[in-house]
LUMVO-439506 format. One line per field, with one value per residue (C-alpha): residue in three letters; x, y, z. Coordinates in steps of 0.001 Angstrom, whole numbers, plus 500000, padded with zeros to 6 digits. Layout:
! residues N
resn (ALA ...)
east (X ...)
north (Y ...)
up (Z ...)
END
This chain:
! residues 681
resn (UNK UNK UNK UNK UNK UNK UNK UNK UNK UNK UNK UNK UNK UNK UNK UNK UNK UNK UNK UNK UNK UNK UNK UNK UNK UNK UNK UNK UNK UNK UNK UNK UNK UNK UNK UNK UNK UNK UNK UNK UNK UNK UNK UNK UNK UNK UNK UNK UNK UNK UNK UNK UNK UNK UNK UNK UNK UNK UNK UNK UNK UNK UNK UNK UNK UNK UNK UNK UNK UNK UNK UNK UNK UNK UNK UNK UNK UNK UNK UNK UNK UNK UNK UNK UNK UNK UNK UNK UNK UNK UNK UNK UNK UNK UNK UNK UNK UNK UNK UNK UNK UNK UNK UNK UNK UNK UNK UNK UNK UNK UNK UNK UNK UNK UNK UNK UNK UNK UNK UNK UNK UNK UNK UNK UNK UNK UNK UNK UNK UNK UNK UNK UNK UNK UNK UNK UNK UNK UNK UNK UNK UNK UNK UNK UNK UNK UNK UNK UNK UNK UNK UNK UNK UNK UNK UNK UNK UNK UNK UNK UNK UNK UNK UNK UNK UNK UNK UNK UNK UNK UNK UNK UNK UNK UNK UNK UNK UNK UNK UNK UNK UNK UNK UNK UNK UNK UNK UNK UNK UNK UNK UNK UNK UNK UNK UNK UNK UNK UNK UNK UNK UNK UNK UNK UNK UNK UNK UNK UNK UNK UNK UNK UNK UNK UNK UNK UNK UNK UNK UNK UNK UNK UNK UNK UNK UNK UNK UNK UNK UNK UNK UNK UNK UNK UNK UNK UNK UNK UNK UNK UNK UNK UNK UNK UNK UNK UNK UNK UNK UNK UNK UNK UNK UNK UNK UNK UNK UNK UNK UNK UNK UNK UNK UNK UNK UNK UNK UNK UNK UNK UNK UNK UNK UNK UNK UNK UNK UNK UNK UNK UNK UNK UNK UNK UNK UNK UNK UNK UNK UNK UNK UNK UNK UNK UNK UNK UNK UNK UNK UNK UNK UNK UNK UNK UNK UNK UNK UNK UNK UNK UNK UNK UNK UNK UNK UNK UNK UNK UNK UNK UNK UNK UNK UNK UNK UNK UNK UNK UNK UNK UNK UNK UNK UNK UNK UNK UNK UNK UNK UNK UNK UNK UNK UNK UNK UNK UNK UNK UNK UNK UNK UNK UNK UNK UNK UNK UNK UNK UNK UNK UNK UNK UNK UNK UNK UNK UNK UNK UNK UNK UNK UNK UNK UNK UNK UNK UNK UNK UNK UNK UNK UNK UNK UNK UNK UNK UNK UNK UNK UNK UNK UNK UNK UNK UNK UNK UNK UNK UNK UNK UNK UNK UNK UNK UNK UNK UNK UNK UNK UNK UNK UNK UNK UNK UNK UNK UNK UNK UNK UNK UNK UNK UNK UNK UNK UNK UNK UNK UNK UNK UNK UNK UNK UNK UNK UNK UNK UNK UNK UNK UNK UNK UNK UNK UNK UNK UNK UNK UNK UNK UNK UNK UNK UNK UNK UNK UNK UNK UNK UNK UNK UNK UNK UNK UNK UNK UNK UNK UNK UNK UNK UNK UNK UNK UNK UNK UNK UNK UNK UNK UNK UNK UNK UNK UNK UNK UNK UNK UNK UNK UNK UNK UNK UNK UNK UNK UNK UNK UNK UNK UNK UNK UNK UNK UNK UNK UNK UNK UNK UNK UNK UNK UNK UNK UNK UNK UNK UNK UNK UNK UNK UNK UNK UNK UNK UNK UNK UNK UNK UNK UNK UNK UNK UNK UNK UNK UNK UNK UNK UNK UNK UNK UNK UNK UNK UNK UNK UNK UNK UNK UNK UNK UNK UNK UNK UNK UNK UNK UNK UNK UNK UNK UNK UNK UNK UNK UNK UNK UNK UNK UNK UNK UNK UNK UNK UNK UNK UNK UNK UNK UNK UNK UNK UNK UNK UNK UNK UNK UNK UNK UNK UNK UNK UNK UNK UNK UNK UNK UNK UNK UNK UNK UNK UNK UNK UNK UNK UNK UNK UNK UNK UNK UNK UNK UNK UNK UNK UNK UNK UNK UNK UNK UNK UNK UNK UNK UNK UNK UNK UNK UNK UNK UNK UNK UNK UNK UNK UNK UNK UNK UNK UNK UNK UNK UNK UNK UNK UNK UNK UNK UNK UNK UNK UNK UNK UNK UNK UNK UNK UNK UNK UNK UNK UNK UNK UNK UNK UNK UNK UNK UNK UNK UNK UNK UNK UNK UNK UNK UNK UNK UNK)
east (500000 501501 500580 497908 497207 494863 494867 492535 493850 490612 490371 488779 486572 483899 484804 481187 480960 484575 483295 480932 482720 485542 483274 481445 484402 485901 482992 482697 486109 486057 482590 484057 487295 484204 482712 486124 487260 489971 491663 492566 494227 495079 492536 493176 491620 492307 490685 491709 490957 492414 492807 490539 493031 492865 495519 494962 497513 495817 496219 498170 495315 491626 489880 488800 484643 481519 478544 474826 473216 469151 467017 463585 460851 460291 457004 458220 457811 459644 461332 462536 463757 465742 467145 468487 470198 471698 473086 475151 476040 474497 471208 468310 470129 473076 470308 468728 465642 465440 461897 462333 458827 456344 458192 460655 463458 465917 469261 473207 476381 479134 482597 485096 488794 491335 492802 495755 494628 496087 493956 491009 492239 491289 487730 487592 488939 486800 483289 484017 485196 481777 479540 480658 477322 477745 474920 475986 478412 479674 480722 483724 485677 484020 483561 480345 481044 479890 481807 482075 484781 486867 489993 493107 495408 494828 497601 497452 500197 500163 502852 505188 503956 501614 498037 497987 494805 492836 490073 488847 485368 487753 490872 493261 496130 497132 500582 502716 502575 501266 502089 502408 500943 499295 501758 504455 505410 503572 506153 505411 506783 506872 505667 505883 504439 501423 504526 506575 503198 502940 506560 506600 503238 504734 508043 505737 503666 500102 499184 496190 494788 491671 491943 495901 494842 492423 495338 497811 494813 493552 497441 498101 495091 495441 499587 497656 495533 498630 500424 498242 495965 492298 490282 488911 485835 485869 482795 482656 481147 483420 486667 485142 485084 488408 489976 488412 489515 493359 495904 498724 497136 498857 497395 497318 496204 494933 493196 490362 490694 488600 486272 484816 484499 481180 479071 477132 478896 476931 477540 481471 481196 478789 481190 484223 482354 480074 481832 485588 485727 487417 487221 486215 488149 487326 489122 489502 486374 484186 484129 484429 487818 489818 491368 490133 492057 491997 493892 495806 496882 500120 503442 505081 508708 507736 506049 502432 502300 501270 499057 497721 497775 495214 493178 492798 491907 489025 487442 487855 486152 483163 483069 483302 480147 478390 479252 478103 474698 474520 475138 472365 469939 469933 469451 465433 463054 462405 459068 459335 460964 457548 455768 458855 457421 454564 457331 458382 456115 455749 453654 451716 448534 449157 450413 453149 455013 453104 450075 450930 452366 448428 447354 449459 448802 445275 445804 447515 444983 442488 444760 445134 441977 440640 443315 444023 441394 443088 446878 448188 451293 448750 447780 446074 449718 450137 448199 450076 453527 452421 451295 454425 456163 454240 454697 458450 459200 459914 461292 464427 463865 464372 467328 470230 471907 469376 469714 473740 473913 470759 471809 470918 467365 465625 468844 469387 465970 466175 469614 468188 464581 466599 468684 465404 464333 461677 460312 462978 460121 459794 463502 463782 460628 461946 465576 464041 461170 463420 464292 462344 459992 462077 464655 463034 463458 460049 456371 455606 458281 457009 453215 454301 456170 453185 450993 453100 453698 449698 448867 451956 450583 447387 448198 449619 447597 444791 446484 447657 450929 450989 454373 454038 455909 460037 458940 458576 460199 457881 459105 455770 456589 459155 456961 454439 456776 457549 453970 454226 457307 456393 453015 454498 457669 455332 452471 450649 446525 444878 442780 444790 441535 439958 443634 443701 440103 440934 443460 441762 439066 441703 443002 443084 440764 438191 439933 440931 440116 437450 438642 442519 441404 440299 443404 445886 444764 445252 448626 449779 448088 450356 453162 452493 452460 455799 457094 455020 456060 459868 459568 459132 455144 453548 452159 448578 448569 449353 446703 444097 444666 444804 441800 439959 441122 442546 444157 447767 448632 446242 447413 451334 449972 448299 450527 453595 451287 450412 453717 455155 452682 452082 456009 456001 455461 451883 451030 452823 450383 447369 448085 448839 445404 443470 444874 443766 440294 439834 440900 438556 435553 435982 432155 430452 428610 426654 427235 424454 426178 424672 426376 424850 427249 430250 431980 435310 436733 438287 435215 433458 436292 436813 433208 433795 435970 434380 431774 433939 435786 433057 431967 434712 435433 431967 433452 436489 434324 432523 435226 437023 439972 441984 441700 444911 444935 441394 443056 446066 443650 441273 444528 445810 442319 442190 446088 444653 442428 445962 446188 442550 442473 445863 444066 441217 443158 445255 442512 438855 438607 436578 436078 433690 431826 428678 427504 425504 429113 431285 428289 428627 432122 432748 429967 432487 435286 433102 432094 435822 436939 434159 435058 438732 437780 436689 439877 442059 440118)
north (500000 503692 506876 509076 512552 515205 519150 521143 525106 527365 530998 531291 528487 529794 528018 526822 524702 523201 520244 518723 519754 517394 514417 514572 514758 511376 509471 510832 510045 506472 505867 506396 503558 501292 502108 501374 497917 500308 498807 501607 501897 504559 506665 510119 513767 517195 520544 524293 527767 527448 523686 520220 517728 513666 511213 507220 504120 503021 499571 500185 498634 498207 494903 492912 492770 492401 494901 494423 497078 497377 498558 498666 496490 494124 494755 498628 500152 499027 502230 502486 498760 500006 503042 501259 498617 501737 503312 500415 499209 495730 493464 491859 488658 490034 490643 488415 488912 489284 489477 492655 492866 491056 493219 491588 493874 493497 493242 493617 492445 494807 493243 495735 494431 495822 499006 501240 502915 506385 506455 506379 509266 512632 511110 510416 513865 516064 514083 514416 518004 518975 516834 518518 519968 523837 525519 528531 528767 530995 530923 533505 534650 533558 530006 528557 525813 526626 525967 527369 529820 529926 527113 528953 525084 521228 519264 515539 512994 509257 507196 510497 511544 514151 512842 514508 516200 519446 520697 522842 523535 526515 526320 524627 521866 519489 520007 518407 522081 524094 527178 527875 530329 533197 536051 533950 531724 532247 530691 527817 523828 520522 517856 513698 512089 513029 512578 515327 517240 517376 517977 520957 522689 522624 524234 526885 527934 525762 522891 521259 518911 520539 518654 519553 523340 522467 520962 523614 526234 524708 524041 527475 528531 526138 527841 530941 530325 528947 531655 534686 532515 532654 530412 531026 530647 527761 527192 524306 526768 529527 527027 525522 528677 529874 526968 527543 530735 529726 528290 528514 529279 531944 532127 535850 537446 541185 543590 545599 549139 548921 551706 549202 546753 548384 547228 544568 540990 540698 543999 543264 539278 539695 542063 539302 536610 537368 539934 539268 536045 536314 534140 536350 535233 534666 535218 533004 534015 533671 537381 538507 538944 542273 540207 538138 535410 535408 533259 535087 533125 534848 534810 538436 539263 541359 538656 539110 542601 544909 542360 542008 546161 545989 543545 545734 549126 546910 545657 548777 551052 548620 548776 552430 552150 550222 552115 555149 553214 552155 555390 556894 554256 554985 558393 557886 555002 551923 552278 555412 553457 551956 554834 553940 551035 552482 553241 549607 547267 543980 542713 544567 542866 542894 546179 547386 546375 548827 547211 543479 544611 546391 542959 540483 543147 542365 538724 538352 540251 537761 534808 535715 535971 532522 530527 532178 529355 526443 527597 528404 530579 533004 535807 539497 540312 538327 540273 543381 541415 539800 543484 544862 542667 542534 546399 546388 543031 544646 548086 547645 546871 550827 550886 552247 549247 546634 548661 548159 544664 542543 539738 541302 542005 541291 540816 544887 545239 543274 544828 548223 546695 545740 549110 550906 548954 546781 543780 541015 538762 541276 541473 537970 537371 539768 538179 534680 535335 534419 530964 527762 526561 524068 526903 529442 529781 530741 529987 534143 533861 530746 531768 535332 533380 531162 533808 535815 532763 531449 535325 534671 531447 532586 535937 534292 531579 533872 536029 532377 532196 529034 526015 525041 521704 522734 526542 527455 531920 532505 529671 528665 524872 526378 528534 525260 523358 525799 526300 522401 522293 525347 523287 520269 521778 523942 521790 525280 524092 526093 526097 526626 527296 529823 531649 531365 532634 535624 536643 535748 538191 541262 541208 543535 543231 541469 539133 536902 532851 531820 528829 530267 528612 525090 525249 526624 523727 521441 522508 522552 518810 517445 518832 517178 514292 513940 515258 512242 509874 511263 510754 507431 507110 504328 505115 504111 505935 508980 508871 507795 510530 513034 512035 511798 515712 519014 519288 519275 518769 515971 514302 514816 513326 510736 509478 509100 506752 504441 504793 503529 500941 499606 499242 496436 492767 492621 495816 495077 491921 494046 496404 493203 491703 495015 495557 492020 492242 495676 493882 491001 492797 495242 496909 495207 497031 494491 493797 491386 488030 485360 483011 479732 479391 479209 475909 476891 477643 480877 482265 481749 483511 486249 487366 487081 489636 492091 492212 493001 495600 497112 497517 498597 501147 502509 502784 504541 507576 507576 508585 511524 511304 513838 513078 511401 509385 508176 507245 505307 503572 502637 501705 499527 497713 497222 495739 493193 491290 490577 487204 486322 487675 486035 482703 483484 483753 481049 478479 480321 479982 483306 482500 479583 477687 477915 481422 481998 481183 483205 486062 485594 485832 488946 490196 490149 491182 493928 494735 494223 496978 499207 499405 499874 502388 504608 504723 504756 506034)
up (500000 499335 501082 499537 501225 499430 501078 499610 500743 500761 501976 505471 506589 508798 512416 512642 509573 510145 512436 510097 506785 507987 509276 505801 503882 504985 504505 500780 500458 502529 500140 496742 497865 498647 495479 493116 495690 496526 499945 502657 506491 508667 507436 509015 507876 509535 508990 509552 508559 505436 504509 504295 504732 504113 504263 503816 502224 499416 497579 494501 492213 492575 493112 490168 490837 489455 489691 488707 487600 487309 484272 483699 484289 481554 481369 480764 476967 474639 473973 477744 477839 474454 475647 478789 476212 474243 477072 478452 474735 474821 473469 475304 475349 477598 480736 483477 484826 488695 491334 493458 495852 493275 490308 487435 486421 483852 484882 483536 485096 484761 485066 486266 485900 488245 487380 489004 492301 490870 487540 490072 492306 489899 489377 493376 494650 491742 493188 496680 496629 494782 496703 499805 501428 502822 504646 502059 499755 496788 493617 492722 489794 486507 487659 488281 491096 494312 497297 501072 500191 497105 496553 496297 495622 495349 496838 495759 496202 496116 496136 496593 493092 492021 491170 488318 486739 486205 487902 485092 486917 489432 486894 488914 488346 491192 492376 495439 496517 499629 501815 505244 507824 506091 507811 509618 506691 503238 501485 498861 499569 497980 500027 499258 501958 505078 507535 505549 505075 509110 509817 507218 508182 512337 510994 508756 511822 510959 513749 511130 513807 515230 518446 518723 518694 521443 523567 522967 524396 526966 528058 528135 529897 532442 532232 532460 535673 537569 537167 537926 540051 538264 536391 533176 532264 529128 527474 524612 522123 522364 522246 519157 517583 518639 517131 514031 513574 513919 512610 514520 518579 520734 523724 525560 528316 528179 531373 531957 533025 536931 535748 533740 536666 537955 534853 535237 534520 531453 530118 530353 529248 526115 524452 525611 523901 521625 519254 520365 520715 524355 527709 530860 533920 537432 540947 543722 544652 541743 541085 537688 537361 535243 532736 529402 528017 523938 521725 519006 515396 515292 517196 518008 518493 521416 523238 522073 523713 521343 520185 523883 523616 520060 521725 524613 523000 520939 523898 526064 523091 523366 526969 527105 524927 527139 530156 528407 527108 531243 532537 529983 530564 534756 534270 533904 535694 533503 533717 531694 528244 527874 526243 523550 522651 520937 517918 517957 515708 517348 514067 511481 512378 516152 517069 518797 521425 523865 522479 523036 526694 527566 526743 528558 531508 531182 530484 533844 535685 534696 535070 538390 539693 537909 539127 542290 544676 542899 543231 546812 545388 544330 546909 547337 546023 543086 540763 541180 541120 537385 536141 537395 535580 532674 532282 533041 531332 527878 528538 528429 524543 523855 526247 524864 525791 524577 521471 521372 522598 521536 523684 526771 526704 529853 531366 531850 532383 535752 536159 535735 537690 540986 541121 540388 544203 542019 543996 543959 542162 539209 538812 538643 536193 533895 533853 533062 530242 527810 529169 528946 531532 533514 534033 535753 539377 541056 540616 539930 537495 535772 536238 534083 531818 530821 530621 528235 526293 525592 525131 521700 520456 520631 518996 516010 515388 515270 512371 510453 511280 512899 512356 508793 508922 509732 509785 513038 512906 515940 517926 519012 520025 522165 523827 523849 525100 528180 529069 529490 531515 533691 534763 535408 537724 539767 539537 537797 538276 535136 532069 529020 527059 529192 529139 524877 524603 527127 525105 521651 522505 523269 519883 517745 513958 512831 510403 512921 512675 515195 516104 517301 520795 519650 517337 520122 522326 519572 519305 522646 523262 520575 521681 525402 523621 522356 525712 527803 524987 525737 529793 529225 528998 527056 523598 524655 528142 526719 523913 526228 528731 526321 524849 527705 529342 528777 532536 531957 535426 535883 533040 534050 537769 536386 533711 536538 538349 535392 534222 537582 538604 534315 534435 537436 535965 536789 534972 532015 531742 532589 530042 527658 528375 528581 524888 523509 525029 523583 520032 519797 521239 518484 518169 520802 522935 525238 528457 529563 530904 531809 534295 532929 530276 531833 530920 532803 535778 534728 533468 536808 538625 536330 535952 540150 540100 537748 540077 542997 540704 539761 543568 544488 542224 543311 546915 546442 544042 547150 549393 550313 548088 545624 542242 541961 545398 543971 540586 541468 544191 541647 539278 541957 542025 538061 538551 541130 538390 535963 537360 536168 533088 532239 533365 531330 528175 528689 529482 527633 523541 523004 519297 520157 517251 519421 518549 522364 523966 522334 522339 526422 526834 524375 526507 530173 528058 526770 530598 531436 528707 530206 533575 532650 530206 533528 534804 531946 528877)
END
């Protein structure tokens, strides 16, 4: 076998498509050796900035094989059946005929003698290179092939010899040929071999291996927070990033000027991460720290320091920014941005901002007092905490700010809330509106956050604008989703619909769809199921409770106790038998049995024990029970009959030949089904 290695030396790879551009690339690669019988080991592919790198030893000739290739039916036209013939240069007599699924095909055996590896290897690198998928790409120049940014070389060597071809598509020849780092070495060199090719790109300043750029960071962090005795703060996102944006990691360390110090953490970190790509450090302590860590692609004669020196003027011209936007924004209560939002269209057909705010405020007035005898977090206070959040939730929107960094909205605004002396609960609901249901921190926060979220399905659904399939620009089944979660972690008691139709009737026009409300429900039901099916919840459970109610928490109770009692042995079996009787009484409706018949023992005792069932489920509606102590009592009763309806199948034929027999025991089954039916629909 003889080395092959392939570098294909683009300009700047965005970091975020580098990942999966590499992992696709092998497999096309690895694929088209399948296709051709072309052996390969050591398999190995790297990815940069600037270069898509594979290296494999290849067999030096293909394997000698035969293919079979499908036509047409033969029943197809005759013109089809001939064209397929003309194509592959042959007659009728040269195909077999083979059965696929009730369906004869024509088919042709292809012999492919083995050929030399390298007259493979232009066909192979041309096909992969173009069937490489990009979430966008470009074409440039006057060619017409698209790819993620334009190829600048094509390195291909096998067997220390060029592979040698022309990739007329972007006007480029294959050469043994690459360059270095962009600033620290640009100078061409000749490569025979992946070992050279590695040895060559360390001495030019490029480390190619993704995962050895990780290393050499997180080295020199950890370097970093020994010495000066902090810890940075590493998230998996930003590092991925980082190390797509370099070649040739330099890891630096830059300061803060302390009049910074007194923004909030988020107003120093956002401009750190988000738009410079630097890690915000911590002390001992935990305190936000006046350094960031960054990680440079470039090695300085001076150490890195007037790199560290750019780096610093960048960030601290942002940060003077924000402390000016911070500064501005205290200078007036945040109560006073909302008349702002009047200028800021939340959608053509729904208003403004302002607008949508009056009617959340409303909408959690009313939620307030409905729910407010069936939820003990809700007090004579509650209703002013939800409109004081509702009014102050969005103001920071025409912050100065908000307007400057996007990322922070409804962070500043509890920022802003909390120096303003706000009500710890509002600061906190307005920090968390953004985040899903099992993330917020407090039942005010998560009752506001529900509210706000049925008053926007409902608001868009009325106007059409509902998921279409993948299209989902509102996020609606998020916000579905986090009505579900929010009931289920504070165990929220409430009515959906009378919520939807509260805020259907506040809307705005008259071209609205009347039935948003049966629709939102709709919605919101089949997105409980996936989440039920998803914590583990049998398939049948969940449609049967869901078709039976519309109380989410009831449903959430309910479903844990099936799903933990159906899950033992003898619940499995009851479901198993309650599922088979259901089957073969299919329409039957009649319940009449008469005791006469019986021929076997397990009839007797069965049709026993429906009668005590159906007692004793009488006696437990009858006492003083919550819903869901009644429910898994009257479970636990249904459980306690497995044993004879397991006998009963094992030892009763209900498909009888005599016609009064098999009428009398589809008739208990029927009765069985029935009284099961009451506690699980």
């Amino acid at each position: 076998m003889s080395n092959f290695l392939l570098e294909v030396l683009v300009e700047e790879i965005p970091a975020r498509f580098q990942a999966g551009a590499i992992a696709e690339f092998e497999k096309l690669m690895t694929a088209e050796f399948d296709r051709q019988k072309i052996e390969y080991s050591d398999v190995r592919s790297f990815i940069s900035p600037r270069r898509i790198v594979f290296s494999a030893d290849l067999s030096e000739q293909t394997q000698d094989f035969q293919e079979e290739k499908k036509g047409p039916q033969v029943t197809a036209p005759s013109e089809v059946i001939e064209k397929f013939l003309k194509a592959n240069g042959i007659t009728r007599k040269d195909c077999f005929e083979k059965t696929i699924d009730k369906k004869t095909f024509l088919f042709l055996t292809i012999h492919h003698s083995a050929e030399d590896t390298r007259d493979c290897l232009a066909e192979i690198i041309k096909k992969s290179i173009t069937s490489l998928s990009w979430k966008k790409s470009m074409h440039w120049g006057s060619h017409q092939m698209h790819f993620v940014r334009p190829i600048r070389n094509i390195l291909a060597v096998f067997g220390e010899r060029v592979v040698d071809f022309s990739f007329d598509e972007i006007g480029l020849k294959s050469t043994n040929q690459t360059i270095g780092h962009r600033f620290l070495a640009p100078a061409t060199f000749s490569v025979r071999n992946t070992e050279e090719y590695l040895r060559k790109l360390k001495e030019n300043f490029v480390v190619v291996d993704r995962e050895q750029r990780r290393k050499i960071v997180l080295d020199e962090i950890k370097s970093i927070e020994q010495k000066h005795g902090i810890s940075v703060a590493v998230s998996e996102d930003l590092m991925n990033e980082v190390i797509g944006l370099v070649e040739y990691p330099v890891v630096l360390m830059g300061k803060v000027p302390s009049k910074f110090m007194k923004l909030p953490e988020e107003a120093i970190i956002t401009p750190m991460k988000v738009h410079q790509r630097y890690f915000p450090t911590r002390d001992k302590d935990g305190k936000l720290a006046p350094h960031f860590v960054f990680v440079a692609n470039n090695s300085a004669i001076d150490g890195g320091k007037t790199i560290i020196e750019g780096n610093e003027r960048v960030l601290n011209a942002r940060l003077a920014d924000a402390l000016f936007f911070f500064e501005t924004d205290l200078q007036k209560p945040l109560e006073s941005h909302l008349n702002s939002l009047k200028k800021i269209t939340f959608n053509v057909k729904l208003g403004s901002v302002f607008d949508r705010i009056q009617r959340v405020t409303s909408l959690c007035r009313f939620a307030a007092t409905e729910l407010k005898s069936q939820n003990s977090f809700i007090d004579e206070n509650t209703e002013d905490l939800l409109v004081r959040i509702a009014t102050l939730a969005k103001c920071d929107l025409s912050t100065s700010m908000v307007y400057e960094f996007t990322e922070l909205q409804g962070i500043m605004g509890a920022h802003y809330a909390k120096i303003q002396g706000e009500n710890p609960e509002v600061c906190t609901a307005i920090r968390e509106q953004y985040l899903q249901g099992d993330e917020l921190s407090s039942p005010i926060s998560a009752f506001y956050s529900l509210v706000d979220k049925i008053e926007l399905i409902t608001s868009f659904f009325a106007i059409g604008k509902e998921p279409t399939g993948s299209k989902d620009p509102f996020a609606l089944r998020r916000a579905a989703i986090s009505i579900l979660k929010i009931i289920k972690k504070y165990d929220i008691k409430v009515d959906l619909e009378k919520l939807s139709r509260k805020a259907f009737e506040q809307l705005p026009g008259r071209d609205l769809n009347s039935k948003t409300v049966e629709r939102v429900i709709a919605f919101i039901m089949e997105r409980f199921k996936v989440l039920l099916k998803d914590d583990g919840i049998d398939h049948d459970i969940v449609l049967s409770l869901i078709s039976s109610s519309r109380d989410i928490l009831l449903i959430y109770q309910k479903s844990a106790i099936l799903n933990e009692i159906m899950k033992t042995p003898k619940g499995e079996k009851l479901m198993s038998g309650y599922k088979r009787a259901k089957n073969i009484i299919e329409n039957n409706a009649t319940t009449e049995i008469n005791s006469s018949l019986f021929s076997e023992d397990a009839e007797e005792i069965l049709f026993d024990k429906i009668r005590k069932l159906e007692t004793l489920l009488s006696e437990i509606e009858q006492q003083e029970l919550d819903v869901c102590a009644q429910f898994e009592k009257q479970v636990e009763a249904c459980v306690d009959l497995e044993d004879s309806i397991s006998a009963f199948f094992d030892k009763v034929l209900v498909n009888t030949e005599n016609r009064t027999v098999k009428q009398n025991r589809l008739n208990m089954l029927t009765k069985l089904v029935l009284l099961f039916s009451k506690v699980v629909p």
